[in-house]
GUSE-77580 format. One line per field, with one value per atom (N, C-alpha, C): chain; atom name; x, y, z. Coordinates in steps of 0.1 Angstrom, whole numbers, padded with zeros to 4 digits. Layout:
BEGIN
kette	A / ...
atom	CA / ...
c1	X / ...
c2	Y / ...
c3	Z / ...
// end
This chain:
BEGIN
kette	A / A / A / A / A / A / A / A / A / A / A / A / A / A / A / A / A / A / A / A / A / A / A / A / A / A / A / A / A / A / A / A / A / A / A / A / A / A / A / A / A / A / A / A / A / A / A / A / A / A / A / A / A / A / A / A / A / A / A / A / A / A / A / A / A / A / A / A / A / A / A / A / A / A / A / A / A / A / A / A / A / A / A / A / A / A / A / A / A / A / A / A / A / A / A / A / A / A / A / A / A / A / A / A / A / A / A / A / A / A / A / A / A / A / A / A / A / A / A / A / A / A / A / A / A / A / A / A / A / A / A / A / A / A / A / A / A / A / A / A / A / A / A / A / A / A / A / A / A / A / A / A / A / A / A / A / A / A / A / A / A / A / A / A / A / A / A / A / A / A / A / A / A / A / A / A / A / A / A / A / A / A / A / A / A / A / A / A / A / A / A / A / A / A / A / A / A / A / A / A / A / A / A / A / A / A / A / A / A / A / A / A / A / A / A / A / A / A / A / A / A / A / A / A / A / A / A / A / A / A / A / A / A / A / A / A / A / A / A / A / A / A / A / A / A / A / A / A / A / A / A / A / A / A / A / A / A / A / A / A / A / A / A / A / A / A / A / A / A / A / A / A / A / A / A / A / A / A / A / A / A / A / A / A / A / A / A / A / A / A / A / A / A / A / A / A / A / A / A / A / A / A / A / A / A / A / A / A / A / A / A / A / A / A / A / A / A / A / A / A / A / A / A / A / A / A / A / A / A / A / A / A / A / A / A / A / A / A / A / A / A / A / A / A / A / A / A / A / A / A / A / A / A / A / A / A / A / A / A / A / A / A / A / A / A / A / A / A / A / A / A / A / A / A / A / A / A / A / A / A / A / A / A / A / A / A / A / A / A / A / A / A / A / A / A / A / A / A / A / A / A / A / A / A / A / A / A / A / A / A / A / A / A / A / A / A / A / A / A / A / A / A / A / A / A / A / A / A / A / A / A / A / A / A / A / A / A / A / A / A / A / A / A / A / A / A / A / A / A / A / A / A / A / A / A / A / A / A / A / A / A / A / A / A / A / A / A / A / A / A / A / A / A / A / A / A / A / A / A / A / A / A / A / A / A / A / A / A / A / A / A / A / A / A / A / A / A / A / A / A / A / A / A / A / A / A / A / A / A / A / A / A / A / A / A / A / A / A / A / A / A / A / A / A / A / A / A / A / A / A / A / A / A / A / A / A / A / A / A / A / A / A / A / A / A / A / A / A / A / A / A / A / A / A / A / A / A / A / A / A / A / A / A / A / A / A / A / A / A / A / A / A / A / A / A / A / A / A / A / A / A / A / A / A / A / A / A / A / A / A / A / A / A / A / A / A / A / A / A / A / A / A / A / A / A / A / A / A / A / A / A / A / A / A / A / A / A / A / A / A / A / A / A / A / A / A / A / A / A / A / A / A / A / A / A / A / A / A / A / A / A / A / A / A / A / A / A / A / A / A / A / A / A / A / A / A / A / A / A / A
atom	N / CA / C / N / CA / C / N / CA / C / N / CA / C / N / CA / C / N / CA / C / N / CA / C / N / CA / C / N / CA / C / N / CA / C / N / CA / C / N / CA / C / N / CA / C / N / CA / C / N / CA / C / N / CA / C / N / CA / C / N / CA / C / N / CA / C / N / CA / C / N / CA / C / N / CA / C / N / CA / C / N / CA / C / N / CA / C / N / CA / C / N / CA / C / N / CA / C / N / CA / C / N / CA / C / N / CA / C / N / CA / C / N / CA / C / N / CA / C / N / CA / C / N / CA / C / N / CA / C / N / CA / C / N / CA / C / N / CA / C / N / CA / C / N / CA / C / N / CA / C / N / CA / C / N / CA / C / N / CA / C / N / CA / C / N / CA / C / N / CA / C / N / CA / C / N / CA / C / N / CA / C / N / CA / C / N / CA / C / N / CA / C / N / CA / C / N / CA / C / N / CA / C / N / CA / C / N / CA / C / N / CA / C / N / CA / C / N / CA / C / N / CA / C / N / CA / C / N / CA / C / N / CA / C / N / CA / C / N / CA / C / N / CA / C / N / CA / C / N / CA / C / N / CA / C / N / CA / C / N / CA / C / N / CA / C / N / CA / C / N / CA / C / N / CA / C / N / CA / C / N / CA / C / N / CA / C / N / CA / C / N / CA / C / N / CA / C / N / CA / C / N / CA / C / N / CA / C / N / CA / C / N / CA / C / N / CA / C / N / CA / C / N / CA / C / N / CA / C / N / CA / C / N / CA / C / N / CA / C / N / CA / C / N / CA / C / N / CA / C / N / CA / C / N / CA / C / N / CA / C / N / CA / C / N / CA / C / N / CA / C / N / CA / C / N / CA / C / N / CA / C / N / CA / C / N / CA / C / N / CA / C / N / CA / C / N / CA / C / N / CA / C / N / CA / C / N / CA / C / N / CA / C / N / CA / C / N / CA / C / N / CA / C / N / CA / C / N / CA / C / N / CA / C / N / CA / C / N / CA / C / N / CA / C / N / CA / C / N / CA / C / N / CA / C / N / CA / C / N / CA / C / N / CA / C / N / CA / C / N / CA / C / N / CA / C / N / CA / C / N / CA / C / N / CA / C / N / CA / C / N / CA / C / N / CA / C / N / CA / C / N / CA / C / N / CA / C / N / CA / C / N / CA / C / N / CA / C / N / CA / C / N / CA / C / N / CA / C / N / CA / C / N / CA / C / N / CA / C / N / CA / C / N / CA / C / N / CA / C / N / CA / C / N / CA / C / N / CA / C / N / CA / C / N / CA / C / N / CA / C / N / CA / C / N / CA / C / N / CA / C / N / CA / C / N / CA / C / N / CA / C / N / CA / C / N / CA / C / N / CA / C / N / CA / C / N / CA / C / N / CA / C / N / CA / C / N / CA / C / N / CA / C / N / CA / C / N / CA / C / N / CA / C / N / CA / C / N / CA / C / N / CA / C / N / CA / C / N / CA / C / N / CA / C / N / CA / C / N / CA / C / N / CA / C / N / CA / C / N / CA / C / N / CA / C / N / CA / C / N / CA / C / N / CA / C / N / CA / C / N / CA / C / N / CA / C / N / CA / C / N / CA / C / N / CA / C / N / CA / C / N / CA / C / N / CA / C / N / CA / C / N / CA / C / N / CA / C / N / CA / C / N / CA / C / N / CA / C / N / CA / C / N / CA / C / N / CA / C / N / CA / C / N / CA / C / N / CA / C / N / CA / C / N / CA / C / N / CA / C
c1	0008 / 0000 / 0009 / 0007 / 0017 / 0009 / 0021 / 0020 / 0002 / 0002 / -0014 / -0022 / -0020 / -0036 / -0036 / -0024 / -0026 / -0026 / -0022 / -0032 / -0045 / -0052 / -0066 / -0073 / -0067 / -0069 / -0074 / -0067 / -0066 / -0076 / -0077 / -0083 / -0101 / -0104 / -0111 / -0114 / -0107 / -0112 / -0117 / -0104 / -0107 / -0126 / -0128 / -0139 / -0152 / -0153 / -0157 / -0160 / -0150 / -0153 / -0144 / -0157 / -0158 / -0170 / -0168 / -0182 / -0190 / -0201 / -0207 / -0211 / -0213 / -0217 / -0222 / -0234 / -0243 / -0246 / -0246 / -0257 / -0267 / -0272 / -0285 / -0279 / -0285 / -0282 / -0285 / -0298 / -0303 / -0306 / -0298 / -0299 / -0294 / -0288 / -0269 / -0258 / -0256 / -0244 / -0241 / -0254 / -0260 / -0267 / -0267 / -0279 / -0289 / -0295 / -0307 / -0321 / -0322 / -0334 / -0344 / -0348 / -0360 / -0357 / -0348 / -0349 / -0353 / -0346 / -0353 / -0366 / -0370 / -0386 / -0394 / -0388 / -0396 / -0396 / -0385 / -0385 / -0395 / -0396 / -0398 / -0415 / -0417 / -0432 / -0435 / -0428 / -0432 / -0428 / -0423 / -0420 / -0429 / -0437 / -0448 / -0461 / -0463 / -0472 / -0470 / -0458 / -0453 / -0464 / -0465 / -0468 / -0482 / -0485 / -0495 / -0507 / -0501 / -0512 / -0516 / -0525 / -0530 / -0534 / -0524 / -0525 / -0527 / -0534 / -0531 / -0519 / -0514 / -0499 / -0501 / -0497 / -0505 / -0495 / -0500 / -0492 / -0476 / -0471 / -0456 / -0454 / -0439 / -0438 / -0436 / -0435 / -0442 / -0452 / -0462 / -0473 / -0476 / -0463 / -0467 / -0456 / -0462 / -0465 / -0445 / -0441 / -0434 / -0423 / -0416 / -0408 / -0396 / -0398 / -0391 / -0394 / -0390 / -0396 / -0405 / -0400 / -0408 / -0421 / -0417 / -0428 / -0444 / -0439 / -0443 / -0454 / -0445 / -0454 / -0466 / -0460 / -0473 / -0486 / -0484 / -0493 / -0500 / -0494 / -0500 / -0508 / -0505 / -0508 / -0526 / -0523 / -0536 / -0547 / -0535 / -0548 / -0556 / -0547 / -0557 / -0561 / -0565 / -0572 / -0569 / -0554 / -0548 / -0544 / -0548 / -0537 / -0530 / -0519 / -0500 / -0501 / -0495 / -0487 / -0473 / -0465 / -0449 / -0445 / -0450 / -0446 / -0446 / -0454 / -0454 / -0440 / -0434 / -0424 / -0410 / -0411 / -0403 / -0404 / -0415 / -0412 / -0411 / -0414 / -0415 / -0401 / -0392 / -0376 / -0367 / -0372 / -0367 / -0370 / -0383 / -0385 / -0374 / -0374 / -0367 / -0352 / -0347 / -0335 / -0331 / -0341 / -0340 / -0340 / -0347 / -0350 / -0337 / -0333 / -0325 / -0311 / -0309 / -0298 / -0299 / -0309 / -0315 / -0309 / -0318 / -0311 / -0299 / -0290 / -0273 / -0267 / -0273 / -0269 / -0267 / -0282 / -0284 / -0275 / -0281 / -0275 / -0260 / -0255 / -0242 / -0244 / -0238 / -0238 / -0242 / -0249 / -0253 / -0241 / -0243 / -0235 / -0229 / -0220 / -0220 / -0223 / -0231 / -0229 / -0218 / -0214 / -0196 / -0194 / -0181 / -0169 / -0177 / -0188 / -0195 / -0178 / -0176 / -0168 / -0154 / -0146 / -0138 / -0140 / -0153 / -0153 / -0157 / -0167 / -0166 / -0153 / -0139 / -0128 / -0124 / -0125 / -0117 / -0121 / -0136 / -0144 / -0137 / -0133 / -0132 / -0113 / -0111 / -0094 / -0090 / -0105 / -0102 / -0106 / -0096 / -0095 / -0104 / -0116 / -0124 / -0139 / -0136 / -0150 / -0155 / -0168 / -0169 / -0184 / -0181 / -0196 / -0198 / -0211 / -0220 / -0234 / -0239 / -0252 / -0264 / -0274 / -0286 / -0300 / -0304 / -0311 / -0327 / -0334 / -0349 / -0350 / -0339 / -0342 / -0342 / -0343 / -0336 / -0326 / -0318 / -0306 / -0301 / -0307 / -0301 / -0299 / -0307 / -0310 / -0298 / -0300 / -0286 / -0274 / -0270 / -0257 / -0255 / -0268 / -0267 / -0260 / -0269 / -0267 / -0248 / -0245 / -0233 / -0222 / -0224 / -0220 / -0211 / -0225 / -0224 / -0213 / -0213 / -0206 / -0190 / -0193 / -0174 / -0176 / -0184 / -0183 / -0179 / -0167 / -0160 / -0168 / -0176 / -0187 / -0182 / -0170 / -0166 / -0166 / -0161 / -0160 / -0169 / -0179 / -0192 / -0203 / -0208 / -0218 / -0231 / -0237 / -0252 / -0264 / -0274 / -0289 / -0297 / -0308 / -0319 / -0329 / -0338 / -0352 / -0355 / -0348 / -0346 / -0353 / -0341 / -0343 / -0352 / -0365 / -0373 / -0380 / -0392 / -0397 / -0398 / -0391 / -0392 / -0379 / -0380 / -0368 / -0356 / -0366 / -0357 / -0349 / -0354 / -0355 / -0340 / -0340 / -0330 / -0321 / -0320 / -0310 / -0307 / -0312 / -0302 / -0294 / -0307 / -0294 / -0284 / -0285 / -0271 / -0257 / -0264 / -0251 / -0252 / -0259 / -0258 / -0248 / -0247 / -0237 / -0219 / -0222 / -0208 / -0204 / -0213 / -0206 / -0196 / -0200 / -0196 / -0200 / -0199 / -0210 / -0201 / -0208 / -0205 / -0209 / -0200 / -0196 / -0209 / -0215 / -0219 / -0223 / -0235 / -0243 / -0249 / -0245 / -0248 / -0252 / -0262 / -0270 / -0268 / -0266 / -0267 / -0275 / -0287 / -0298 / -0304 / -0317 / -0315 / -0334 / -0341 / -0354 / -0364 / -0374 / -0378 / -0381 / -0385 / -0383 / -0369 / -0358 / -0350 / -0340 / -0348 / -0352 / -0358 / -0367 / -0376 / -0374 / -0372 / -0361 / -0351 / -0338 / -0331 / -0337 / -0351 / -0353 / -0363 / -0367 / -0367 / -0360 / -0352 / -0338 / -0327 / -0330 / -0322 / -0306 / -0305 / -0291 / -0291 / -0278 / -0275 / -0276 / -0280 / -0288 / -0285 / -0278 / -0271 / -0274 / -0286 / -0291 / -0287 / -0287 / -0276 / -0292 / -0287 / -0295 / -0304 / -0314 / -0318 / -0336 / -0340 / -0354 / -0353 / -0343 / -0343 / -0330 / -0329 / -0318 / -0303 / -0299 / -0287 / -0278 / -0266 / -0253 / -0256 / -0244 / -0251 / -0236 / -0225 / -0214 / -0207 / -0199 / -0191 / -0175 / -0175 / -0159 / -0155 / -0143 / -0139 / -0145 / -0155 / -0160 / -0150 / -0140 / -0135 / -0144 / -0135 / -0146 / -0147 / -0146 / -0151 / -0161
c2	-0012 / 0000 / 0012 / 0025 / 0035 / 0046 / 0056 / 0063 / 0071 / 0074 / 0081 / 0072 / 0059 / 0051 / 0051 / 0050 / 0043 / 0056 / 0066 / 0083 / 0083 / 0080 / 0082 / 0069 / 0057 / 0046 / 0054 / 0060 / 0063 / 0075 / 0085 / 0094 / 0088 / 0081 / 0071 / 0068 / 0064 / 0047 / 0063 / 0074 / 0082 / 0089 / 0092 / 0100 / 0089 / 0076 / 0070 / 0070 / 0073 / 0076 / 0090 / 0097 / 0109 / 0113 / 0117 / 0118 / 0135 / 0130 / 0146 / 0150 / 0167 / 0169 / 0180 / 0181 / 0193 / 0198 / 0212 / 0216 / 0224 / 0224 / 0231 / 0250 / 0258 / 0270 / 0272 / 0275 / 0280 / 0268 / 0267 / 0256 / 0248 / 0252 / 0241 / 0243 / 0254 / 0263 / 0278 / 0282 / 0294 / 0293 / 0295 / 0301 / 0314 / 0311 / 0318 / 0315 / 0301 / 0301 / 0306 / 0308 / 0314 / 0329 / 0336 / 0351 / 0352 / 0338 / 0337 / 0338 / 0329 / 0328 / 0339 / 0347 / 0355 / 0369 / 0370 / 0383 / 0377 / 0363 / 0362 / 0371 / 0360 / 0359 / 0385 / 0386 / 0401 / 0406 / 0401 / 0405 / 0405 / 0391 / 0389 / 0397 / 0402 / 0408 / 0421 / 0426 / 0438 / 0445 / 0435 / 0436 / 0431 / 0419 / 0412 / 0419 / 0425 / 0428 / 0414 / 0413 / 0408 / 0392 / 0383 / 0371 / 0360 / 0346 / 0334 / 0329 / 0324 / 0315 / 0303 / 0292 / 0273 / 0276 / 0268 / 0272 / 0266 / 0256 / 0252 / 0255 / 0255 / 0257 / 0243 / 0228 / 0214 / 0212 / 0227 / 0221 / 0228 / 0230 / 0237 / 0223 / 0223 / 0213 / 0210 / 0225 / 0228 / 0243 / 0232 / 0244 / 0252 / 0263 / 0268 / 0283 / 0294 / 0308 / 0306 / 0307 / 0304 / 0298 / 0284 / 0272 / 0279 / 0284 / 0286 / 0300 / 0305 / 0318 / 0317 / 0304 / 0302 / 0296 / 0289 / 0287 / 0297 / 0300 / 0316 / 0320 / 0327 / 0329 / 0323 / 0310 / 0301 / 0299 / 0297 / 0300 / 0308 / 0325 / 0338 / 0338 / 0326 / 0335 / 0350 / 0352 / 0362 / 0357 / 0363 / 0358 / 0359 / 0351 / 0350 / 0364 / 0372 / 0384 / 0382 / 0384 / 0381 / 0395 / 0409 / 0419 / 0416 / 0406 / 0398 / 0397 / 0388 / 0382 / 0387 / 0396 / 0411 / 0421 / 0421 / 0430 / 0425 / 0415 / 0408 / 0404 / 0401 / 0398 / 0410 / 0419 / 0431 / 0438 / 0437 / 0441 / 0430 / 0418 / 0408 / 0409 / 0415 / 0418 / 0431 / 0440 / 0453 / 0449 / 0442 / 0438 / 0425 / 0421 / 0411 / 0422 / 0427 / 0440 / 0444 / 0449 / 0454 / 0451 / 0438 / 0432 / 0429 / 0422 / 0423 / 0436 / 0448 / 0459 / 0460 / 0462 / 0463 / 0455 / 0440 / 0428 / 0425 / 0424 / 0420 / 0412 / 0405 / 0391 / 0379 / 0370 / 0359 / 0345 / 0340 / 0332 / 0321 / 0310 / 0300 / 0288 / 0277 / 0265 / 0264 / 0258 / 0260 / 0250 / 0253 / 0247 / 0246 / 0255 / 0252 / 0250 / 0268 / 0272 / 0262 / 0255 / 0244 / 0236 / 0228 / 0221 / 0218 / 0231 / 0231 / 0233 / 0241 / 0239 / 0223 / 0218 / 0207 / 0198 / 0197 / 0191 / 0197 / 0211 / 0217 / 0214 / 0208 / 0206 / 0193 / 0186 / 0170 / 0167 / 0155 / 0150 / 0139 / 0137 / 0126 / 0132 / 0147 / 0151 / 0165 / 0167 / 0180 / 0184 / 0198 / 0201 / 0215 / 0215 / 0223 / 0229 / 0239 / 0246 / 0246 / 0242 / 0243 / 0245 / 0253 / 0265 / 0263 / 0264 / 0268 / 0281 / 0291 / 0305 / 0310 / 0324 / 0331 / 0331 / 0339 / 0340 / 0350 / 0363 / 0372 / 0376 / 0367 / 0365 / 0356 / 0346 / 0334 / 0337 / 0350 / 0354 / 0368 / 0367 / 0384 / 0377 / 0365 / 0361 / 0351 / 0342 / 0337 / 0350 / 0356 / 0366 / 0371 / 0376 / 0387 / 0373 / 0360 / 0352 / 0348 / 0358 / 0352 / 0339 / 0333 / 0323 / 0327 / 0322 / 0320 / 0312 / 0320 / 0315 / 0310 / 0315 / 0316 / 0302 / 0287 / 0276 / 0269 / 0275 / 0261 / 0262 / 0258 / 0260 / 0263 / 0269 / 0275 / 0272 / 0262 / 0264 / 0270 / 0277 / 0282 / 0279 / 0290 / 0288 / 0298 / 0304 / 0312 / 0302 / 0288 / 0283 / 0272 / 0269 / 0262 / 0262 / 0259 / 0260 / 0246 / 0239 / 0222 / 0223 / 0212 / 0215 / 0205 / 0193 / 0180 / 0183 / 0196 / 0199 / 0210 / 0215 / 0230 / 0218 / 0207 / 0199 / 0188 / 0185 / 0180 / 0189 / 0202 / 0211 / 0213 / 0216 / 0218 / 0206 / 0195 / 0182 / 0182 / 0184 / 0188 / 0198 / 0209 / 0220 / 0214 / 0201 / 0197 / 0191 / 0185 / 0183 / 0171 / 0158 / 0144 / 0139 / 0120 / 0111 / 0110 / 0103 / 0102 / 0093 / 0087 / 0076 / 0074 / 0087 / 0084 / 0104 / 0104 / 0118 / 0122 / 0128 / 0131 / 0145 / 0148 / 0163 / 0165 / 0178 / 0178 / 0190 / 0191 / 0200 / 0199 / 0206 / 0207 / 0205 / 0200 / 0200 / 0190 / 0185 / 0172 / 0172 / 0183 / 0184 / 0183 / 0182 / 0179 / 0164 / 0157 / 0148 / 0141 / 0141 / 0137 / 0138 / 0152 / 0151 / 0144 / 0137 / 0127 / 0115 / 0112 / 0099 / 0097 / 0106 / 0106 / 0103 / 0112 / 0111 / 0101 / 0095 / 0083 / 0089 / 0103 / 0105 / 0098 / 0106 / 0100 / 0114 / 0112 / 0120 / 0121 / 0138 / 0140 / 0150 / 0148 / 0161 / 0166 / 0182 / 0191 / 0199 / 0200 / 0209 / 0194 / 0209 / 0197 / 0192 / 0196 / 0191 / 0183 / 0172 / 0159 / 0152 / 0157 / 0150 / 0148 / 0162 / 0160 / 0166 / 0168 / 0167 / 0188 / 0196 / 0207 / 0215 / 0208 / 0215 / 0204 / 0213 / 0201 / 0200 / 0204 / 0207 / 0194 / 0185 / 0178 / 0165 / 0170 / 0156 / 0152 / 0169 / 0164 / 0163 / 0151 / 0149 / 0138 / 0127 / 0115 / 0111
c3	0000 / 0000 / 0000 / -0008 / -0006 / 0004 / 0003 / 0019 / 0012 / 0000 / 0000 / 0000 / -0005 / 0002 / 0020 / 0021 / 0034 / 0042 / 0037 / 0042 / 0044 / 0032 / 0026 / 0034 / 0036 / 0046 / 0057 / 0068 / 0079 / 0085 / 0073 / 0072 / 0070 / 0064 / 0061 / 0075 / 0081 / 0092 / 0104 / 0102 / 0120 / 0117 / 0103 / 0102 / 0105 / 0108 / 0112 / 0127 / 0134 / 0148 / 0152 / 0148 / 0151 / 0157 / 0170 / 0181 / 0177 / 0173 / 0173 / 0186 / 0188 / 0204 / 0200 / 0207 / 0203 / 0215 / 0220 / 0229 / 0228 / 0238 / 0241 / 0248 / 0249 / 0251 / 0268 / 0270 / 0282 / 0291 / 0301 / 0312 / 0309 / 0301 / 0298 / 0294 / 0287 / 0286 / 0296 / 0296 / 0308 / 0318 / 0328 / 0337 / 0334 / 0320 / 0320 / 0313 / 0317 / 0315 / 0320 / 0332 / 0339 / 0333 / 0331 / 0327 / 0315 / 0310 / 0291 / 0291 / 0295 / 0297 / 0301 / 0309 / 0315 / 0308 / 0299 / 0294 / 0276 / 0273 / 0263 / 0264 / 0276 / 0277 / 0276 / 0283 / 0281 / 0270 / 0260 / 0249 / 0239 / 0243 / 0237 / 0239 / 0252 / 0258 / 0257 / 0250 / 0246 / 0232 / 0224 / 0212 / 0206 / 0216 / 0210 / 0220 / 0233 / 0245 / 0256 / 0263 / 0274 / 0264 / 0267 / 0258 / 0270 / 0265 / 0274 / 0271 / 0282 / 0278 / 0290 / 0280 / 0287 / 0301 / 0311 / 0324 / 0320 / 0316 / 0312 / 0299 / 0297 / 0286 / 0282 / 0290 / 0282 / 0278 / 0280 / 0275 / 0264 / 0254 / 0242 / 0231 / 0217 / 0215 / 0207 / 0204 / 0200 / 0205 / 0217 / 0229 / 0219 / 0212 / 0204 / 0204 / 0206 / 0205 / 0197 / 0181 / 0169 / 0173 / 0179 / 0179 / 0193 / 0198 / 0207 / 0205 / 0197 / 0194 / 0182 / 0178 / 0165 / 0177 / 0187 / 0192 / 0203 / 0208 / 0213 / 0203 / 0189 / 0184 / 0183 / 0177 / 0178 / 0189 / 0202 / 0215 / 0223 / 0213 / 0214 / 0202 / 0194 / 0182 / 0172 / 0174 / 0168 / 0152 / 0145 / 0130 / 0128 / 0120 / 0119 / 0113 / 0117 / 0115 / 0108 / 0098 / 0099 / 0109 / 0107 / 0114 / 0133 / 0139 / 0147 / 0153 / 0148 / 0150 / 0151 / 0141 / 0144 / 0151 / 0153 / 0167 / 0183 / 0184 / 0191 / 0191 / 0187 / 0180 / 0189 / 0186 / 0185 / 0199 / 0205 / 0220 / 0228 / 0225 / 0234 / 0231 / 0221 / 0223 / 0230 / 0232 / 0238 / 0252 / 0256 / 0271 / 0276 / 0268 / 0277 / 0272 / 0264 / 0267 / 0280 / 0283 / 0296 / 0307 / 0305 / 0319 / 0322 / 0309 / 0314 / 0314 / 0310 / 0316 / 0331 / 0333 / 0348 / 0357 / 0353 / 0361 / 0358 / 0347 / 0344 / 0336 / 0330 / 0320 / 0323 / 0317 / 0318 / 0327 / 0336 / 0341 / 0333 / 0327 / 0324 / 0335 / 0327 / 0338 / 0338 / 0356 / 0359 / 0346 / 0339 / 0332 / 0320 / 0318 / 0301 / 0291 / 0292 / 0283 / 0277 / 0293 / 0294 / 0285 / 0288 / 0278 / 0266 / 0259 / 0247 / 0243 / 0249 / 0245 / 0244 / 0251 / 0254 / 0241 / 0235 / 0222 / 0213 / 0212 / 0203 / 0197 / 0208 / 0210 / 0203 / 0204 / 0205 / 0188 / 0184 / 0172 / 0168 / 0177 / 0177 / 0180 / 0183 / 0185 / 0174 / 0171 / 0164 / 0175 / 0171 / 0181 / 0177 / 0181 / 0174 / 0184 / 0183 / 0191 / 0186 / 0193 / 0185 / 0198 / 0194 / 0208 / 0199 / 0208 / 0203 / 0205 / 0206 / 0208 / 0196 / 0197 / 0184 / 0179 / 0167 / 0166 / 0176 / 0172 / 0178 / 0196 / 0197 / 0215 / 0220 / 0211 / 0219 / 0217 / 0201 / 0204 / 0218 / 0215 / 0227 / 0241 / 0245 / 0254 / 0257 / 0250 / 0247 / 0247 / 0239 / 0240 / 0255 / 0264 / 0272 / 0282 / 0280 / 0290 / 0283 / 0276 / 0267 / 0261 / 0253 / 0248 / 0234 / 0228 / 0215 / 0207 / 0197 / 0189 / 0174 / 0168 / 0159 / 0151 / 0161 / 0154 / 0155 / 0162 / 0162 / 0156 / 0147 / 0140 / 0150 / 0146 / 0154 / 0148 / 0153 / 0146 / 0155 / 0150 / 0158 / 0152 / 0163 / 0158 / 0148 / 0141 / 0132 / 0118 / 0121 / 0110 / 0108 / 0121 / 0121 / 0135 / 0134 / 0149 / 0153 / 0149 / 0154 / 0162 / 0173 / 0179 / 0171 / 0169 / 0163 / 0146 / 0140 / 0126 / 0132 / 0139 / 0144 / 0148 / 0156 / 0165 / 0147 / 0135 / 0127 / 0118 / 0116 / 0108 / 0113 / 0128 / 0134 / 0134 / 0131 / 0134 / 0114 / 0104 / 0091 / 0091 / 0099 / 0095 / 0099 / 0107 / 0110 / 0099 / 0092 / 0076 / 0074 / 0088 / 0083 / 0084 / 0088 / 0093 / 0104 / 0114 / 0127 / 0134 / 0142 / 0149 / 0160 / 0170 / 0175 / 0174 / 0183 / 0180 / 0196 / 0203 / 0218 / 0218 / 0225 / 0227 / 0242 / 0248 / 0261 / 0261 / 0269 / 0272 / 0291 / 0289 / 0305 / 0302 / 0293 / 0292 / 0284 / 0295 / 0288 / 0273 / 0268 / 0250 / 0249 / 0251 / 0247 / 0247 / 0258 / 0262 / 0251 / 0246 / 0237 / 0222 / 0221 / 0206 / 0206 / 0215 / 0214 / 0213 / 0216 / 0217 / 0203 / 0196 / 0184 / 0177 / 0174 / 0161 / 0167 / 0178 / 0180 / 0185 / 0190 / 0198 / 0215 / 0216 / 0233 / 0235 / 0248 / 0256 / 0269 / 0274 / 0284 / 0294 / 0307 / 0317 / 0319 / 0319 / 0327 / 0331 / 0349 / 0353 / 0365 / 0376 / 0386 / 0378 / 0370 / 0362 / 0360 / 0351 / 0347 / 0354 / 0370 / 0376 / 0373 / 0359 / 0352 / 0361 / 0355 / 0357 / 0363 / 0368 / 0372 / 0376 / 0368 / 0361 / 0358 / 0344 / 0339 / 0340 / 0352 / 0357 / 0360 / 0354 / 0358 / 0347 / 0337 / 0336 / 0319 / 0311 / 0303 / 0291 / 0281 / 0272 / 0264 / 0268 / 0272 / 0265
// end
């Protein structure tokens, strides 16, 4: 065999076992979910007025800003607006500005940042982000905690209000086949989307009894 088969051999056999790793945004890379939520829901009420919203956000059928807002939408009997959505976009980026003004910047779960380095270091892993938020919200937010956005591919709900349709474009944007496919999230929809599309499936946070920093755990 010469040295370029046995290159193209090798190259071959490692892209085989190559671990994809995706995460989730809010209550797995950050500490802000409850603010997410809470600024979303007034964001909404900013624009649309005095609206019902189901008491969980499990009990919407599709946990996605996008997804979420089409059903609002539905359970006040409002019609799809696109101008909706944009302003609504637009108040919620003005408001979570806000609050990391006032408050300071979004926290990382301890050792987020670590170890998407450590994935990002490693010759056997690729990884990637995939948020049911907005665009402009989850870089606001990553952002404001120093996360180095530059090499990881990002899906939102920009580009779909499914969560399982945002969570393949995102392992599509890594652009191989892969050995094995792991999501880490902090919510039974996300929970559920892995058991769909058939990933492994990793708790962070105390809702589904997950993991609640990743200091120490590497990347394994």
């Amino acid at each position: 065999m010469t040295a370029l088969a046995a290159g193209q051999l090798n190259e071959h056999l490692q892209s085989h076992f190559v671990h994809a790793v995706i995460f989730d945004i809010d209550g797995t890379l950050l500490q802000s979910a409850p603010v997410d939520d809470a600024l979303y829901r007034a964001s909404v009420v900013a624009v649309l007025g005095s609206v019902r919203f189901r008491p969980a956000l499990s009990d919407y059928d599709f946990v996605t800003d996008s997804g979420i807002l089409l059903q609002v939408l539905d359970d006040n009997s409002i019609k799809l607006n696109p101008g909706h959505e944009l302003e609504i976009k637009a108040h919620f980026v003005e408001a979570l500005s806000s609050h990391i003004g006032e408050n300071g910047p979004f926290k990382e779960v301890p050792g987020a940042k670590k170890m998407l380095d450590s994935f990002r270091a490693s010759d056997v892993h690729s990884v990637a982000i995939a948020t049911g938020g907005w665009l402009d919200t989850a870089l606001l937010k990553l952002k404001s905690a120093n996360f180095d956005l530059t090499r990881f591919p990002l899906a939102t709900s920009d580009d779909s209000f499914e969560r399982t349709e945002i969570m393949q474009l995102a392992l599509s944007r890594l652009g191989s086949e892969f050995h094995s496919i792991t999501y880490y999230g902090d919510g039974p929809w996300d929970r559920d989307a892995c058991l769909t599309l058939g990933w492994n499936f990793v708790a962070v946070g105390a809702a589904l009894g997950g993991i609640d920093s990743y200091i120490g755990l590497g990347n394994s």
